[in-house]
C-alpha positions as CSV (number, residue, x, y, z in Angstrom):
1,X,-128.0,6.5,-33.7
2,X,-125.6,4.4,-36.3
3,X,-123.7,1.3,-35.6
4,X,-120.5,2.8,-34.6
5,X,-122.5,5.6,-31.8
6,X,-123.7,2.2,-30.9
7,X,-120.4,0.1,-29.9
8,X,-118.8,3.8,-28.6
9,X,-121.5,3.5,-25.8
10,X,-120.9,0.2,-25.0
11,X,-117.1,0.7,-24.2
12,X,-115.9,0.5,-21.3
13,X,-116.0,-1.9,-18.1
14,X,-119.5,-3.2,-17.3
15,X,-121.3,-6.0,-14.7
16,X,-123.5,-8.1,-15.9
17,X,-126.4,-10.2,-13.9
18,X,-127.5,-12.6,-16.5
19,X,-130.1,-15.5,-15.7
20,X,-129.8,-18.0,-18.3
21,X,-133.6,-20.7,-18.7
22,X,-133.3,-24.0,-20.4
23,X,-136.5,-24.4,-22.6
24,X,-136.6,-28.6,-22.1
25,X,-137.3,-28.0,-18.3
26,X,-133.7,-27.8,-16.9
27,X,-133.1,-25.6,-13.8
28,X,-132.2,-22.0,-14.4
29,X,-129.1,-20.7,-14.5
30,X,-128.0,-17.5,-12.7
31,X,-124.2,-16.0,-13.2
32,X,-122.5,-12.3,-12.6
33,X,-119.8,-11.5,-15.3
34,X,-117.6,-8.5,-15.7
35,X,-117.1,-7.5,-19.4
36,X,-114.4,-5.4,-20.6
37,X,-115.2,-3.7,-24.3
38,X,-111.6,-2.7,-25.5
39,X,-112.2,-0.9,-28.7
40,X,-109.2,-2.1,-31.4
41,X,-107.3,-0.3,-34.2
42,X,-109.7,-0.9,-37.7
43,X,-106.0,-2.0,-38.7
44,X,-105.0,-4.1,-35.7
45,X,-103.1,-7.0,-36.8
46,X,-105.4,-9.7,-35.3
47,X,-108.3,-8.6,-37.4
48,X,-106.4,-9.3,-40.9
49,X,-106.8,-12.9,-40.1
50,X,-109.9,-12.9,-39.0
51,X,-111.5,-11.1,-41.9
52,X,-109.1,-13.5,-44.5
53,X,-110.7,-16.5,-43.0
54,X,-114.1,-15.7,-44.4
55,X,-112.8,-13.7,-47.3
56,X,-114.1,-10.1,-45.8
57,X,-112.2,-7.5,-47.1
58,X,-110.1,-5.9,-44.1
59,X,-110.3,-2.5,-45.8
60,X,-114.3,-2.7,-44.5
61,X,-113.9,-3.2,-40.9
62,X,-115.7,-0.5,-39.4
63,X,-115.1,-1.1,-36.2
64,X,-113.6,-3.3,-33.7
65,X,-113.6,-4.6,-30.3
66,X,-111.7,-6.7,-27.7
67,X,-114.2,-8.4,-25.3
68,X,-112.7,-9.5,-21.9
69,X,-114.7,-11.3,-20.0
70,X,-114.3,-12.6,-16.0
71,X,-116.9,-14.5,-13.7
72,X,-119.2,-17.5,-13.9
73,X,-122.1,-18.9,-13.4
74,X,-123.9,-19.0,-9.5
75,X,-124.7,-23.2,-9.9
76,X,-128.4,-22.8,-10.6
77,X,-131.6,-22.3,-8.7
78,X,-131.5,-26.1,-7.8
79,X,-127.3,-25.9,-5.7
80,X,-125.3,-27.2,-8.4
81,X,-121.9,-26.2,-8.0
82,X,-120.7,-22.7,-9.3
83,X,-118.1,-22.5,-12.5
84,X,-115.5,-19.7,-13.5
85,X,-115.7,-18.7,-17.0
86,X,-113.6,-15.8,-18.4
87,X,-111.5,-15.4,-21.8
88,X,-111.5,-12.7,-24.8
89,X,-114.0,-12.4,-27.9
90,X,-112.2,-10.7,-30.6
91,X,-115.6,-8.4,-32.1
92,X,-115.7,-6.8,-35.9
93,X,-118.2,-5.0,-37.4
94,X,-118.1,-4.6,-41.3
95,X,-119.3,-1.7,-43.3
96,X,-123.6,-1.4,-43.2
97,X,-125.9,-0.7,-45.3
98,X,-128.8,0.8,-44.2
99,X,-128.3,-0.2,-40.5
100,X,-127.6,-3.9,-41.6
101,X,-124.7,-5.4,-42.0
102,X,-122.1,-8.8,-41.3
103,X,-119.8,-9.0,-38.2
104,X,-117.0,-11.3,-37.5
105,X,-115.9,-13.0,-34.3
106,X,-114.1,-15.2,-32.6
107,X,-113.6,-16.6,-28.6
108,X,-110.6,-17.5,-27.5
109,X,-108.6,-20.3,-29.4
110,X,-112.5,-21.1,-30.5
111,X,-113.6,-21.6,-34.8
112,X,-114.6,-18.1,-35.9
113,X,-118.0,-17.0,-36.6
114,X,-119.7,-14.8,-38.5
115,X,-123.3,-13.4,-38.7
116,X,-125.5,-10.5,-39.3
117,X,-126.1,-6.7,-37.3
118,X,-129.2,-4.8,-37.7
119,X,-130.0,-2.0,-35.5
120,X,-133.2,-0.7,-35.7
121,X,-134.7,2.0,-33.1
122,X,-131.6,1.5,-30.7
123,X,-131.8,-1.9,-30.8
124,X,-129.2,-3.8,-31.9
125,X,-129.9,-8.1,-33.1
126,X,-127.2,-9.9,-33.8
127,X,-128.3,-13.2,-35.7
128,X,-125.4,-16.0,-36.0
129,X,-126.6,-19.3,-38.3
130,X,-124.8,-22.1,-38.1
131,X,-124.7,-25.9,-38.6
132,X,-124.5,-26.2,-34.9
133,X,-126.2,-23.2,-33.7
134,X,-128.7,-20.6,-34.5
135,X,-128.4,-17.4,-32.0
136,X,-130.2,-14.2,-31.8
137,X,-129.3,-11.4,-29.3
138,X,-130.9,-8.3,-28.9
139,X,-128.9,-5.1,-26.8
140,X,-130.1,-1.8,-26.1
141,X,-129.3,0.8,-23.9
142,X,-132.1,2.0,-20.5
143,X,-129.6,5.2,-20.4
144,X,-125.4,5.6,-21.0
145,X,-124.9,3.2,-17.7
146,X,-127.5,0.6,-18.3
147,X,-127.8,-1.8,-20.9
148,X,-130.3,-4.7,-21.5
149,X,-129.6,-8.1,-23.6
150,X,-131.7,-11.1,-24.4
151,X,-130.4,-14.1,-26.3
152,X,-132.2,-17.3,-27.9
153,X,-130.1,-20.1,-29.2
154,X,-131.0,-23.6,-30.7
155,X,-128.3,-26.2,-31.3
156,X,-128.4,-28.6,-33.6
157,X,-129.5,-31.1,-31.5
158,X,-132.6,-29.3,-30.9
159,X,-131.2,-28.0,-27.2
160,X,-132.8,-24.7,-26.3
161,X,-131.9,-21.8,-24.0
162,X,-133.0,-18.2,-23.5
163,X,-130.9,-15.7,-21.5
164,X,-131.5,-12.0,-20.0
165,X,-128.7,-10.0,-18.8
166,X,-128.7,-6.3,-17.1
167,X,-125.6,-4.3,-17.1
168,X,-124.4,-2.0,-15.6
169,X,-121.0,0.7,-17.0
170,X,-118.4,0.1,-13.5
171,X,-116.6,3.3,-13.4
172,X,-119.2,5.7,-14.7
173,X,-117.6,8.7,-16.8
174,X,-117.6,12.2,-15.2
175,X,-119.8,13.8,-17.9
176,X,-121.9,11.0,-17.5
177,X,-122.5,11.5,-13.6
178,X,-123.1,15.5,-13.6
């Protein structure tokens, strides 16, 4: 599987459980999201921008993708009070080499970011770096309607929190089903 066979199995509409731990002994975390993976035009007008801002050559998008995303997190093990999260993660994915590669994104009205794909085995990390934040997320696919993701992220502060999320494809394709 390549990077692009990749992202063409994630599209689509999916729910995702996620349970979210904070490492200095805060309560969990548990929220359900839907997420929406919209793929774009390689020539869309929003990625030009994008890809000028950290002088990436737009000519090398490979692929890209809106993110939509609706829900919120369930208040914690301990009854705090549930929040609504939702908004749109504008997604590129620059030319590889060798399975690795840089991608490009930005949330909302958010700073853009930019950090580094590798897929190896069907697994795909995604490593952003930061002055404020260091992430790694790892995704990879049980079957075509069930997909796994893990994420680690320091702040600069030295904050810490791990999250696991399962998701399953809402809607699932006919060819998929039979």
């Amino acid at each position: 599987m390549d990077i692009v066979n990749f992202f063409e199995r994630a599209e689509g509409s999916w729910f995702s459980q996620r349970t979210t731990h904070f490492i200095q002994g805060q309560p969990s975390q548990t929220g359900q999201t839907t997420l929406d993976l919209i793929p774009l035009a390689t020539e869309a007008p929003e990625i030009v921008p994008l890809c000028q801002h950290f002088g990436a050559d737009p000519t090398d998008v490979l692929l890209a993708l809106r993110i939509s995303q609706e829900g919120g997190q369930g208040g914690g093990l301990y009854g705090n009070p549930p929040t609504q999260q939702g908004g749109n993660t504008l997604f590129v994915v620059m030319k590889a080499v060798e399975a690795m590669g840089q991608f490009l994104s930005q949330i909302g009205n958010e700073p853009p970011t930019e950090g580094q794909y590798h897929l190896n085995e069907e697994v795909l990390t995604l490593v952003t770096d930061t002055a404020q934040l260091h992430s790694e997320e790892r995704i990879w696919y049980l079957n075509p309607n069930l997909r796994m993701r893990t994420s680690f992220a320091t702040l600069s502060d030295g904050f810490q929190l791990a999250s696991f999320c399962s998701e399953i494809r809402r809607g699932v394709p006919r060819a998929a089903s039979e």
